[in-house]
C-alpha positions as CSV (number, residue, x, y, z in Angstrom):
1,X,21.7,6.6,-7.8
2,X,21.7,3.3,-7.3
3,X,18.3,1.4,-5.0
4,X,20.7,1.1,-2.1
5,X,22.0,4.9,-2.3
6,X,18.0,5.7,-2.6
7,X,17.3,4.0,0.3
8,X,20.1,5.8,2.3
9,X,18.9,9.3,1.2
10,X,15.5,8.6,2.9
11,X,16.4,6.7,6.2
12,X,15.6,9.6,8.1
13,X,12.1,9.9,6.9
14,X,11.9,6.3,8.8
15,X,12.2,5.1,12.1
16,X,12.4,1.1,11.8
17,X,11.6,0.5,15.5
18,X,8.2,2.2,15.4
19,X,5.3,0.5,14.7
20,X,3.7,3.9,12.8
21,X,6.8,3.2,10.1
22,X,6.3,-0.3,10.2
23,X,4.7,-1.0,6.7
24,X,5.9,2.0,5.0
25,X,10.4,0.7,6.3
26,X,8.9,-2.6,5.0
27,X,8.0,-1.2,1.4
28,X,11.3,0.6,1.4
29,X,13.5,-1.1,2.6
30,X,12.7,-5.1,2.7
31,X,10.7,-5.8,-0.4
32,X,11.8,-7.3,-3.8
33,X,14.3,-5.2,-5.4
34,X,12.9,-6.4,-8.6
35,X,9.1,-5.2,-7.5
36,X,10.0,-2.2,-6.0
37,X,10.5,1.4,-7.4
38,X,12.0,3.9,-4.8
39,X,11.8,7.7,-5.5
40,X,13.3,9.7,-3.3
41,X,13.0,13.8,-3.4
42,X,15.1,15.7,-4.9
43,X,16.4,12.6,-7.2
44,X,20.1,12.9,-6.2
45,X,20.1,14.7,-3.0
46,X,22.3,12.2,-0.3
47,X,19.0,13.3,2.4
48,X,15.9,13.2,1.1
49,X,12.9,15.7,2.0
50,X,10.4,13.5,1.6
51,X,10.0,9.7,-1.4
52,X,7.6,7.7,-2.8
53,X,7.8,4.0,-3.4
54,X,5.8,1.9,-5.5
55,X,5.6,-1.9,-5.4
56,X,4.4,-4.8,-7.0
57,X,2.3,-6.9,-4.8
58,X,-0.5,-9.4,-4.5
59,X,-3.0,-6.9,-4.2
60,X,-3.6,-6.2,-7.6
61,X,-1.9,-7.2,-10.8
62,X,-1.4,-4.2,-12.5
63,X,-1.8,-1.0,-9.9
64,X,1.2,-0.8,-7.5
65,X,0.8,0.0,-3.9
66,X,2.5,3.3,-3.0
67,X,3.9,4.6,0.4
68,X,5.1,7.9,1.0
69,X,6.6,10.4,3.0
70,X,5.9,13.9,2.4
71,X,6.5,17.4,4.6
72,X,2.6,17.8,4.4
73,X,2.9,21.2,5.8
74,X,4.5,22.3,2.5
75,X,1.5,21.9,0.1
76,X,3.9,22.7,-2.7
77,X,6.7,20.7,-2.2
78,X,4.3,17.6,-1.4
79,X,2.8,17.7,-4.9
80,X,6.5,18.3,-6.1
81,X,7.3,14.7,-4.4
82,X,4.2,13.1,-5.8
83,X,4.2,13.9,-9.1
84,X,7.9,13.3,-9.2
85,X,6.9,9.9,-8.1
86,X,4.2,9.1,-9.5
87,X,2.9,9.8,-13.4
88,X,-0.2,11.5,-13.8
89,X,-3.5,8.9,-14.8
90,X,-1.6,6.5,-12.6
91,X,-4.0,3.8,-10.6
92,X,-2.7,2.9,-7.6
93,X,-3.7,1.6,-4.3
94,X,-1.9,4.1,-1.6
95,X,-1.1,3.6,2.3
96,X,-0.6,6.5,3.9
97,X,-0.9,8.2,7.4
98,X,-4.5,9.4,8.0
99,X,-3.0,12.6,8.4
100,X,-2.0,13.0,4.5
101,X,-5.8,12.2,4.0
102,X,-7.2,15.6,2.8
103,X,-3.8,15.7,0.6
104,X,-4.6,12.6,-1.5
105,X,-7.7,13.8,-2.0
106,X,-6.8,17.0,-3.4
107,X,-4.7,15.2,-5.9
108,X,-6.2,11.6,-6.2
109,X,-9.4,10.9,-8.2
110,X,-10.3,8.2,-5.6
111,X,-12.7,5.2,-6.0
112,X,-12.2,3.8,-2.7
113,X,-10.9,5.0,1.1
114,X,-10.6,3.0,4.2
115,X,-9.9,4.0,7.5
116,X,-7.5,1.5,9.2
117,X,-7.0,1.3,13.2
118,X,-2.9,-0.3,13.8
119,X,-3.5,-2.8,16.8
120,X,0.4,-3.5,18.5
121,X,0.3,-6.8,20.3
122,X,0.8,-6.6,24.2
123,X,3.3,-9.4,24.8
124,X,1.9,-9.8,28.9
125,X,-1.9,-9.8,27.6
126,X,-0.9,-12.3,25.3
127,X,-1.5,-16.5,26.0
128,X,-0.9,-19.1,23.4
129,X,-4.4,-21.0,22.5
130,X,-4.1,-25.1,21.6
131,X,-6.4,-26.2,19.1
132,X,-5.5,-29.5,17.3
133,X,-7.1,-28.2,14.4
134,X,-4.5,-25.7,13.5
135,X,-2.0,-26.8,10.7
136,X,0.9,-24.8,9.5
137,X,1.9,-24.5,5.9
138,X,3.1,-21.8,3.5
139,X,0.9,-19.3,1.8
140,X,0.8,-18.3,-2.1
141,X,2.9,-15.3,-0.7
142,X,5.9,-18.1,0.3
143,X,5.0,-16.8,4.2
144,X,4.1,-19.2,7.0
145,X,0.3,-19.3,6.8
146,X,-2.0,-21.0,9.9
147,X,-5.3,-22.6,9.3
148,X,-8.0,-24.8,10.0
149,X,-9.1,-27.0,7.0
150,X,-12.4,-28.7,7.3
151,X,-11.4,-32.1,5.0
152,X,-14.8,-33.3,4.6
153,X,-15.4,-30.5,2.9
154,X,-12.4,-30.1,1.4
155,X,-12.4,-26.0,2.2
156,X,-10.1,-23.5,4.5
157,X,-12.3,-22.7,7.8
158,X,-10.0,-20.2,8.6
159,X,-6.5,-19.6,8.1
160,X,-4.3,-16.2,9.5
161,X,-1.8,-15.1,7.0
162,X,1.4,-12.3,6.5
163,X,0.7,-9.5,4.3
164,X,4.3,-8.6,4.9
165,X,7.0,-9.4,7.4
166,X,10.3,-7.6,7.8
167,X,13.3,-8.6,10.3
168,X,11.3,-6.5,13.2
169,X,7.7,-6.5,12.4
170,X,5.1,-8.7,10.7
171,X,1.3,-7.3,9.7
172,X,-1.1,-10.5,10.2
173,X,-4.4,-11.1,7.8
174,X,-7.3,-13.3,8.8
175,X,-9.9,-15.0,7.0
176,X,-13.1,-17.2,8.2
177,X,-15.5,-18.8,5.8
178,X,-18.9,-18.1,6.0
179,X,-20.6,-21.0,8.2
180,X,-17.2,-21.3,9.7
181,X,-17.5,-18.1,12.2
182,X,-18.5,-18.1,16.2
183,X,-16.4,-21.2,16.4
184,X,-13.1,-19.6,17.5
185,X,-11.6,-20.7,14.4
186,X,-10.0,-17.4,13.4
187,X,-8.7,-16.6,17.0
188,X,-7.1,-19.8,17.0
189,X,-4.8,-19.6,14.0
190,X,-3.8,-15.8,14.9
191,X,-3.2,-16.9,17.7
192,X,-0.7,-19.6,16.4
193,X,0.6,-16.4,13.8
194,X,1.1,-14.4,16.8
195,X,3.4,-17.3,19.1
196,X,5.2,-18.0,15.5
197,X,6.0,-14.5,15.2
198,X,7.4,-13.9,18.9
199,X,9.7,-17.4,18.6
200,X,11.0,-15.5,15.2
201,X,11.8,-11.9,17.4
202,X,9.0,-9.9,15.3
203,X,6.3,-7.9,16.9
204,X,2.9,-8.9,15.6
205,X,0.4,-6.3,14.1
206,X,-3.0,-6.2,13.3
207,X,-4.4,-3.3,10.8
208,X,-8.7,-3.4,10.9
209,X,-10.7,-1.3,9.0
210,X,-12.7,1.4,11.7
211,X,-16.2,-0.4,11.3
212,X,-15.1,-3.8,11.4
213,X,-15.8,-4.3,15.2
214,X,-15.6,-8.1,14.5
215,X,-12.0,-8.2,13.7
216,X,-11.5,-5.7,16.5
217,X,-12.5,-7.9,19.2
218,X,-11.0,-11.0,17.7
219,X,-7.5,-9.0,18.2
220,X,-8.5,-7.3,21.2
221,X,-8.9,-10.9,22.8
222,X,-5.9,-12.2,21.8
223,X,-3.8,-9.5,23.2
224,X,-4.0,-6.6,20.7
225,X,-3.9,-3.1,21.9
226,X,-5.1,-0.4,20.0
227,X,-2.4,1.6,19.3
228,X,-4.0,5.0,18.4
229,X,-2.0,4.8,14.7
230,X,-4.6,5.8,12.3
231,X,-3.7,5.3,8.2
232,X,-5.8,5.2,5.4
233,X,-6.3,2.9,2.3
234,X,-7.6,4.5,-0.7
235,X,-7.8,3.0,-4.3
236,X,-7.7,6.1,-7.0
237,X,-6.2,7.7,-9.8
238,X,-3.5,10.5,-9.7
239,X,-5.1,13.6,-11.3
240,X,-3.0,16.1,-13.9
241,X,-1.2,18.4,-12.0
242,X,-2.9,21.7,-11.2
């Protein structure tokens, strides 16, 4: 099957207007053809009953990040879909609904887990913030990237960047230097992400670790909501198959 034919067979498994699907529809559908691997399950069935994708990011030069989909109330056909994905000894960083949590554990040797919190921006909470300081350019990634760049230093304050966009949503990333923070530096350029975003017709998202209360507020003041989507992060090895 050709990548187009794999992405048909798992549409369903999708819903590209919700934010829950957001990252994984990204993954599946948007990224580089040439940096991403699509396995549906079974291989060439036209409807797939569940797929795992692994792509080639900026994250990490060698481990691919996977996405999945799996019918987690079927312990045996999940493992079926993720060892037909992925090979066994595999590292690979993994995004996944919290709910598939005790899952990858069962069959990940992980090193690493993170509990993320999705924050959905509300558009009427939401007012645009004018700081001079703020420059636009493009990040490493080739995405618009905000910042504030203290020149006498010659170092990035603070700068809010993409960690994906597709045509309907767009995850933002923020970074403040140390000695740089309590200056509403970092609200400033996410702010500036966030009205970039709208003027393109994407809806902004936020994803914060659970005990990063920091970050929280920092959306939260913007205009985040919470949106009650928990996934998890976890870095880790695929074990041998039972």
């Amino acid at each position: 099957m050709s990548l187009n034919e794999r992405r048909r067979a798992i549409y369903h498994l999708l819903d590209n207007r919700s934010p829950a699907d957001a990252m994984a529809a990204y993954y599946a559908y948007y990224h580089d053809d040439g940096r991403t691997t699509l396995r549906p399950y079974p291989s060439n069935a036209a409807r797939a009953q569940g797929y795992v994708s692994l792509s080639r990011t900026g994250i990490d030069l060698f481990r691919p990040l996977v996405n999945m989909r799996l019918p987690i109330a079927d312990l045996e056909k999940s493992a079926d879909i993720i060892y037909d994905g992925i090979d066994s000894g595999m590292a690979v960083f993994v995004n996944a609904p919290a709910t598939y949590l005790p899952l990858l554990q069962a069959f990940f040797e992980t090193h690493t887990e993170e509990n993320l919190h999705l924050y959905v921006l509300d558009d009427e909470q939401f007012e645009p913030i004018i700081n001079v300081l703020v420059t636009q350019d493009i990040a490493p990634n080739n995405l618009p990237r905000f910042l504030v760049r203290d020149r006498d230093n010659d170092v990035i304050a603070a700068s809010a960047t993409l960690n994906w966009q597709s045509p309907d949503f767009a995850e933002i990333g923020v970074t403040t230097r140390p000695g740089y923070r309590r200056r509403g530096f970092g609200r400033s350029v996410v702010a500036a992400m966030v009205n970039h975003l709208l003027q393109s017709g994407r809806r902004p998202l936020y994803v914060v670790t659970a005990n990063n209360e920091a970050s929280q507020q920092l959306a939260e003041r913007i205009g985040f909501k919470d949106s009650g989507i928990r996934e998890v992060m976890i870095q880790g090895v695929l074990r041998p198959r039972p």
